[in-house]
Legacy VTK file of the C-alpha trace (Angstrom):
# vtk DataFile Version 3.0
C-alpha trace
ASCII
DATASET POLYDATA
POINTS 154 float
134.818 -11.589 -208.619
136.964 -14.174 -206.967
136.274 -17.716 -207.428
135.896 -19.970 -204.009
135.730 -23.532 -204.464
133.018 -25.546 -203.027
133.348 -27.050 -199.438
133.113 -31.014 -198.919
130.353 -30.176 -197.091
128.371 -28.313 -199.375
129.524 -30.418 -202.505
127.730 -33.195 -200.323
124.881 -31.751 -199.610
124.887 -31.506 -203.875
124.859 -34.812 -203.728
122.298 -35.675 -201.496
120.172 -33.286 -203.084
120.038 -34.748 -206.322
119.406 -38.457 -204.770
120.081 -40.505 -202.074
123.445 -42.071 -201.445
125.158 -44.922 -198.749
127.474 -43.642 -196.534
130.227 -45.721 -198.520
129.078 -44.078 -202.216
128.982 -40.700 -200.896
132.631 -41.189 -198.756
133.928 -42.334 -202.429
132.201 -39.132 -204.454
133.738 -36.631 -202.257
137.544 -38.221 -201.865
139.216 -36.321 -204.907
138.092 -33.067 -204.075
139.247 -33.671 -199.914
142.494 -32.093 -198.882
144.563 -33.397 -196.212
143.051 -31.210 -193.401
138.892 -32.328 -194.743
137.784 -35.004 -192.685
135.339 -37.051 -194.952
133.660 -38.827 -191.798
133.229 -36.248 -189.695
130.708 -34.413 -192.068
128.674 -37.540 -193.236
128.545 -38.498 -189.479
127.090 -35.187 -188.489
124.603 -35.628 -191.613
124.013 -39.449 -190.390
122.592 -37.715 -186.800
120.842 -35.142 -188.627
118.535 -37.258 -190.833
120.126 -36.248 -194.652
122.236 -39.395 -194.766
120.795 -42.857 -194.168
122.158 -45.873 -195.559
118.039 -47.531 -194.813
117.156 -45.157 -197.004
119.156 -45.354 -200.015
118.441 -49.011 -199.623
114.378 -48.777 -199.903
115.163 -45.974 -202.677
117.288 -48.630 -204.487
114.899 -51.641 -203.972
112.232 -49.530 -205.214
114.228 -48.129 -208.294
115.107 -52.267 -209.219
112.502 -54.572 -208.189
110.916 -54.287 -211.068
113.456 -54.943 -213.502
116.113 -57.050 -211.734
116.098 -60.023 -208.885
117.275 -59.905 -205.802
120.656 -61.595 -206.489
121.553 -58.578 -208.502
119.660 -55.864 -206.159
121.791 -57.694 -203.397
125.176 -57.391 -205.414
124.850 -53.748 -206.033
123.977 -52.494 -202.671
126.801 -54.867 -201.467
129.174 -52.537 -204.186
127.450 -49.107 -202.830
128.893 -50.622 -199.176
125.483 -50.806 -197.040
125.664 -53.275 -194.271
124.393 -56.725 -194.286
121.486 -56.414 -192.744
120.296 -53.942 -194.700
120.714 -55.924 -197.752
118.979 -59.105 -196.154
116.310 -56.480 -195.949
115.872 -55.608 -198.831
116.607 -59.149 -200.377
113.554 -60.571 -198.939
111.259 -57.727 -199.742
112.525 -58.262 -203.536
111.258 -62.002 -202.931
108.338 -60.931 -202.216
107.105 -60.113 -206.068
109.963 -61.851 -207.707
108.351 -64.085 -209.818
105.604 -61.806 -211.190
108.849 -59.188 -212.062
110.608 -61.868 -213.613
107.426 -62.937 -215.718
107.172 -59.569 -216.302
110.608 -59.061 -217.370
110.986 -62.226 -219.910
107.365 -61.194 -221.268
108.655 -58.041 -222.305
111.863 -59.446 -223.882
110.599 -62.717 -225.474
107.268 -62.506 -226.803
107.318 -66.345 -227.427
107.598 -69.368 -225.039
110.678 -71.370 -225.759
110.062 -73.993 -228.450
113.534 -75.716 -228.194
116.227 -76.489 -225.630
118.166 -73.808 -227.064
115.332 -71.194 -226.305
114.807 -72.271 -223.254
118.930 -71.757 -222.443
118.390 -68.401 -223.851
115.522 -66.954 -222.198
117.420 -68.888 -219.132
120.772 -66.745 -219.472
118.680 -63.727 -219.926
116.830 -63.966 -216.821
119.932 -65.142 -214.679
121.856 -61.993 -216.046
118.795 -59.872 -214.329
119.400 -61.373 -210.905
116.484 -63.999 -210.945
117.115 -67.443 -209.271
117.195 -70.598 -210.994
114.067 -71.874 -208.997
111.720 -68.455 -210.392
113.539 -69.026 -213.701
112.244 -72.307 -213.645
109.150 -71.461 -212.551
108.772 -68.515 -215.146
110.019 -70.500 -218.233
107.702 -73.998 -217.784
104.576 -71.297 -217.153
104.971 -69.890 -220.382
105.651 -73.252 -222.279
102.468 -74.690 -220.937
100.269 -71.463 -221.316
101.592 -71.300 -224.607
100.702 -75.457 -225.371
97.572 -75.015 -223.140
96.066 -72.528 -225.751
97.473 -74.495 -228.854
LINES 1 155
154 0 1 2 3 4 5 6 7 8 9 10 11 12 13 14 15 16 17 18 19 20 21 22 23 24 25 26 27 28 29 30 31 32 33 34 35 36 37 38 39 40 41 42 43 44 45 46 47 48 49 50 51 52 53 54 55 56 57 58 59 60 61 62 63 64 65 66 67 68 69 70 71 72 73 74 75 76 77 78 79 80 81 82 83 84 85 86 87 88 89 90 91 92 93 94 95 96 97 98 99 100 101 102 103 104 105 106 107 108 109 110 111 112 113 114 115 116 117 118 119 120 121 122 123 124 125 126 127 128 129 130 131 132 133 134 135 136 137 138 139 140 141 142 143 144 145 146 147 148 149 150 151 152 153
């Protein structure tokens, strides 16, 4: 039995079967295994027109996949790396917005069981938060909640 190596175009369709990809991730995935003759666009144009490539989608898969956990500083940043356009991303920014500040209570709940009960706590659960993505005005919002929930019931 001879072996045949894959072709680009079924090692991408490998790809996109597992889960969805931007046009720029999947261009990147399949470079080492092109030859000179492969052309890399031609095939994820074709899949663009046929519906199995769409950077819209891998953008609401993303968004979906992150919401929860990160804010939209960070969900922007890494569809900015995967290459989707800009308007995609101002998309899915604002639909992160949206539930931001429950996520991020959500988020600093789960980490910090306390409110902070110094400066230094605050700057903590602060960094924390800003390393997930979440503005300074949710942080804000999220970190003088707990303190007075947490005096409130004192």
């Amino acid at each position: 039995m001879e072996f045949k190596p894959k072709s680009l175009r079924q090692r991408a369709l490998d790809y996109l079967g597992k889960r969805e990809y931007s046009y720029f991730e999947l261009t990147q995935k399949l470079k080492p295994f092109a030859e000179e003759s492969d052309d890399i666009s031609a095939i994820l144009d074709d899949f663009k027109k046929r519906g199995w490539l769409s950077d819209a989608r891998f953008t609401e898969q993303l968004v979906h996949a992150r919401q929860s956990k990160f804010g939209s500083a960070r969900v922007a940043n890494e569809l900015r790396e995967k290459g989707v356009a800009d308007d995609l991303i101002a998309d899915a920014v604002e639909e992160v917005k949206v539930n931001e500040l429950d996520f991020a209570r959500e988020v600093c709940r789960k980490k910090f069981k306390a409110s902070p009960s110094s400066r230094e706590d605050w700057a903590k659960q602060a960094r924390f938060l800003q390393s997930r993505g979440f503005g300074f005005d949710v942080i804000k919002k999220v970190l003088n909640e707990k303190s007075s929930n947490e005096s409130a019931n004192d």
